[in-house]
C-alpha positions as CSV (number, residue, x, y, z in Angstrom):
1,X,-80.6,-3.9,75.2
2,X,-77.3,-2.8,75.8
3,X,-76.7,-3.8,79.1
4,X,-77.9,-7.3,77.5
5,X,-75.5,-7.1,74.5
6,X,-72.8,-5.6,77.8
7,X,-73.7,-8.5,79.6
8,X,-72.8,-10.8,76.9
9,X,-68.4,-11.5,76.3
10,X,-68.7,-12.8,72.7
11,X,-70.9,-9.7,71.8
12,X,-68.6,-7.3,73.5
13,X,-65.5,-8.8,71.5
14,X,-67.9,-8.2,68.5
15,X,-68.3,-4.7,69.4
16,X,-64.8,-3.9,70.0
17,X,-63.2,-6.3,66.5
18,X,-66.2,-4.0,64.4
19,X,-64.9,-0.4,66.2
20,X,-61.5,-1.3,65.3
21,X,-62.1,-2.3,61.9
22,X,-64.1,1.3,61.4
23,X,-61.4,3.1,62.7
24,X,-58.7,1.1,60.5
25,X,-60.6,1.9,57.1
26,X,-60.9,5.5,58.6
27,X,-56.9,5.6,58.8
28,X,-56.8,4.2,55.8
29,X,-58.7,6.6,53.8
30,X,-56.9,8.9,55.4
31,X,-53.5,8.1,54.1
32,X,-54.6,7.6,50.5
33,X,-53.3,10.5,48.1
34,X,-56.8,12.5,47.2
35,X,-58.2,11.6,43.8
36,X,-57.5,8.0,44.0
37,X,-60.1,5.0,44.5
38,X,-58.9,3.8,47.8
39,X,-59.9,0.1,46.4
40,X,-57.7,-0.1,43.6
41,X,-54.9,2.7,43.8
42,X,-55.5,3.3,40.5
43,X,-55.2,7.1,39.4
44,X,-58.3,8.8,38.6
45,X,-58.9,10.9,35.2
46,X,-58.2,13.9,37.1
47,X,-55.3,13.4,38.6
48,X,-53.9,11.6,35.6
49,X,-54.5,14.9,33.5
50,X,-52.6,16.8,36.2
51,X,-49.9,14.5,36.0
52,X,-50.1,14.8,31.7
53,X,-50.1,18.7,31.9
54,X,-47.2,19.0,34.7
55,X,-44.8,16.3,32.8
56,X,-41.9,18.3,31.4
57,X,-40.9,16.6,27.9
58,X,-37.2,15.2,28.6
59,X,-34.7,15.9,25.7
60,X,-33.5,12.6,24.4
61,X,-29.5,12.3,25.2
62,X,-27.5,13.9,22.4
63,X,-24.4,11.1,21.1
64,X,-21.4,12.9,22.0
65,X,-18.6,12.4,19.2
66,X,-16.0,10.9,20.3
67,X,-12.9,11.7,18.1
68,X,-10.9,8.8,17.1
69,X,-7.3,8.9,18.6
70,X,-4.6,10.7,16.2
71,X,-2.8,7.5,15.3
72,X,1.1,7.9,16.4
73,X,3.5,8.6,13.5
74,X,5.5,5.3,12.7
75,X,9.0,5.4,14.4
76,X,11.8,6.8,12.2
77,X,13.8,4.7,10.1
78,X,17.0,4.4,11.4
79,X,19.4,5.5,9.2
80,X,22.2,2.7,8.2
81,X,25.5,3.0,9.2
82,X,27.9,3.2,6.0
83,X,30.2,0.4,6.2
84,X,33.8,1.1,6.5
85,X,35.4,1.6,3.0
86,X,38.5,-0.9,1.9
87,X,41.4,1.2,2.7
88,X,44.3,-0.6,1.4
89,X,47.3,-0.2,-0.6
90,X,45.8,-1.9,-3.8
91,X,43.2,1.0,-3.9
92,X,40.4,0.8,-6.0
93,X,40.2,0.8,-10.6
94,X,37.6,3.2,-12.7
95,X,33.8,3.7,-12.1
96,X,31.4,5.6,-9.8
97,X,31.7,5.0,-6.1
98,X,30.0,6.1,-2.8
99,X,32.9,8.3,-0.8
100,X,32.3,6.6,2.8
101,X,30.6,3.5,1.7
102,X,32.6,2.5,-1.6
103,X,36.1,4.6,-1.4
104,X,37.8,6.1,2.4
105,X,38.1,9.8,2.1
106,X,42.3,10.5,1.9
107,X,45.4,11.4,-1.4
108,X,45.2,8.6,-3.9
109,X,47.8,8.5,-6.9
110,X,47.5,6.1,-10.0
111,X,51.4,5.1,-10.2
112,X,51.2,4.8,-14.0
113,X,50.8,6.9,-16.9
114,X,47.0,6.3,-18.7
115,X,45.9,8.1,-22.0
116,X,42.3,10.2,-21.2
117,X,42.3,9.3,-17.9
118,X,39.4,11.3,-16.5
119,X,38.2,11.9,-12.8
120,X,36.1,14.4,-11.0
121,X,34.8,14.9,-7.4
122,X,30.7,15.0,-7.0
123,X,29.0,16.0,-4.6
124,X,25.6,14.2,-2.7
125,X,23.3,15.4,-5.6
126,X,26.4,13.8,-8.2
127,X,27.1,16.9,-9.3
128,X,30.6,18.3,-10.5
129,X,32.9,19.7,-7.7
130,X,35.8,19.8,-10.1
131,X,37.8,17.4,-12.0
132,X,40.1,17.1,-15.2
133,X,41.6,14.5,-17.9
134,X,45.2,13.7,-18.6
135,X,47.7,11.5,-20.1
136,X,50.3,11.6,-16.9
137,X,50.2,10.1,-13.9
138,X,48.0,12.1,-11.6
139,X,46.9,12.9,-7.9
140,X,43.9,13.4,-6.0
141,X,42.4,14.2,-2.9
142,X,39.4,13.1,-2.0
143,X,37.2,15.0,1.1
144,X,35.3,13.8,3.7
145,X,32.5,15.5,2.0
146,X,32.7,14.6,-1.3
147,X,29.6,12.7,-2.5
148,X,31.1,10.3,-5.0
149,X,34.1,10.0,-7.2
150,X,34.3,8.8,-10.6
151,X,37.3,7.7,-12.5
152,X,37.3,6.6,-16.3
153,X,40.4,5.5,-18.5
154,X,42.9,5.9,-15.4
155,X,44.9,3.4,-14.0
156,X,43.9,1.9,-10.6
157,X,44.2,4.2,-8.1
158,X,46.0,3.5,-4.9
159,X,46.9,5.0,-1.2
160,X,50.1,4.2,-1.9
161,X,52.3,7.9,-2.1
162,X,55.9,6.5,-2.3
163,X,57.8,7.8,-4.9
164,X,57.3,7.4,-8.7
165,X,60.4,9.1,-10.2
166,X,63.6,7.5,-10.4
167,X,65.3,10.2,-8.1
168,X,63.6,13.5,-6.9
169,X,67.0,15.4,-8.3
170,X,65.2,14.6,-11.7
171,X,65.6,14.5,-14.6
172,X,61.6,14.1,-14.4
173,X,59.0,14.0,-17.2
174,X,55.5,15.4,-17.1
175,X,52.8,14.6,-14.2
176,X,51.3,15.5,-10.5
177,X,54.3,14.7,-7.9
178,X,54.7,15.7,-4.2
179,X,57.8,17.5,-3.3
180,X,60.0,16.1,-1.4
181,X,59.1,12.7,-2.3
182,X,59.3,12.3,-6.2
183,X,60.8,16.4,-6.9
184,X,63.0,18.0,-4.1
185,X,62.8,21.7,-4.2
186,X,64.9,23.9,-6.1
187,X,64.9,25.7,-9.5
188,X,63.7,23.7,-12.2
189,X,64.2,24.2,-16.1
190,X,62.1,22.3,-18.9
191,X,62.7,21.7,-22.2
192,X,59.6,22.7,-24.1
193,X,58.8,26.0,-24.7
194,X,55.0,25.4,-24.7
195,X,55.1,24.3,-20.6
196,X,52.4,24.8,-18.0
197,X,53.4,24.0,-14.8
198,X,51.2,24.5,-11.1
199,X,52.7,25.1,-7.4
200,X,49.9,23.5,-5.1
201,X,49.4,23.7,-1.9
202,X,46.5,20.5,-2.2
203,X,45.4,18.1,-4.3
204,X,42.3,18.4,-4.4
205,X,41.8,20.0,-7.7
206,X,40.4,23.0,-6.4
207,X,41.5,26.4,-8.0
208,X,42.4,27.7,-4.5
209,X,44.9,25.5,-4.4
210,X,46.5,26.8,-6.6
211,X,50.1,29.2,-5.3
212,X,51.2,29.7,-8.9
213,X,50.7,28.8,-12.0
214,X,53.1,29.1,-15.3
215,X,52.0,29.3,-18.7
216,X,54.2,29.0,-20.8
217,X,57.0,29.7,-18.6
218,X,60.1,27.1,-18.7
219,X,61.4,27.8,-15.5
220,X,60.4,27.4,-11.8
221,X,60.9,27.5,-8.4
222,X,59.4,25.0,-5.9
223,X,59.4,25.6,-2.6
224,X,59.6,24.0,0.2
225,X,56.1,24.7,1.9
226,X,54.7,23.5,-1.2
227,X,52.7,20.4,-1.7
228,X,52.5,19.4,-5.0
229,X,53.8,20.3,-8.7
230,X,52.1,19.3,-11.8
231,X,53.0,20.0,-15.0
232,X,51.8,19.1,-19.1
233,X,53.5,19.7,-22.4
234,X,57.2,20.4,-20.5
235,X,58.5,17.0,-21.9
236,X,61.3,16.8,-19.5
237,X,62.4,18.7,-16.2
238,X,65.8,19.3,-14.9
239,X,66.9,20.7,-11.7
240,X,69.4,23.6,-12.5
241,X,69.2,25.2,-8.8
């Protein structure tokens, strides 16, 4: 029989296509992972409860917080300039006023006599630095760092130092003057026994400008290196030296 089915070619191509085939499906098996159909690939129960009881439970992602960017502090204000104060001969009349913004820092005189005129020096927080009230023509001296300066009941005042008295040999009546300008130095007699009279090296008003004061004394000498004389209730001055 075989050397008939031999004999025959189509039944030896048969033979050979069938042995083929049964060594393919052999291969095949053979590859398969054990425990699974080799038809449908499909896990069997057993390996699927391998696969169950080897599966390590995955932590779900924790949210990170992100922290919201420290918002940027706003850019500083710019502090404004203070515009340059009037600075003229015609000066400036009563009230409250800025020093650097509404009056220039310098020696201001009010050329004329004014009853209760009143001014002082404040400082940023408008707080007294000094001041005083009088019925004679007057000067002040206002710093750089003075806050404000207020003036009530006094004439205007004015940058303008020339001189008030008719001649600085006197005679001269009661008021703030600068020596050499409106008094020349020298010994000095008044004619009221109840005078006060003040040397000063400033006019700021400050006590520490202050060289020497009189009270009541008729009778003084200015000097040279002085600054300024001021005197109340002397009535009139005359130069006797």
């Amino acid at each position: 029989m075989f050397q008939r089915i031999l004999a025959n070619a189509q039944w030896r191509t048969r033979g050979v296509l069938l042995i083929v085939g049964v060594v393919f499906v052999f291969a095949i098996a053979a590859l398969l992972p054990r425990g699974q159909d080799s038809t449908s690939g499909s896990p069997t129960p057993s390996s699927t409860a391998r696969s169950s009881a080897s599966a390590v439970p995955t932590a779900s992602p924790t949210a990170v917080a992100v922290a919201s960017p420290t918002p940027e502090p706003p850019a500083a204000t710019a502090v404004p300039t203070p515009r340059p104060a009037p600075v003229t001969a015609q000066g400036f009349g009563n009230g409250t006023r800025a020093v650097g913004v509404d009056v220039a820092p310098g020696t201001y005189r009010n050329r004329t006599a004014s009853a209760g005129c009143s001014w002082a020096r404040l400082n940023a927080q408008g707080q007294l630095i000094t001041g005083r009230t009088t019925n004679d023509a007057d000067i002040v001296t206002i710093v750089p760092t003075d806050g404000f300066f207020r003036s009530t009941n006094c004439a205007n005042w004015s940058l303008d130092l020339a001189r008030v008295t008719n001649t600085p040999q006197g005679p001269l009546f009661d008021g703030t003057f600068l020596v050499g300008t409106d008094i020349l130095p020298g010994v000095w007699r008044a004619t009221n026994a109840g005078c006060t009279w003040w040397r000063l090296s400033e006019f700021t008003g400050d006590a520490s400008t202050i060289i020497q004061v009189g009270a009541p004394n008729t009778t003084v000498t200015i000097s040279g290196s002085d600054r300024g004389f001021r005197s109340i209730n002397c009535t009139l001055w005359q130069k006797v030296g």
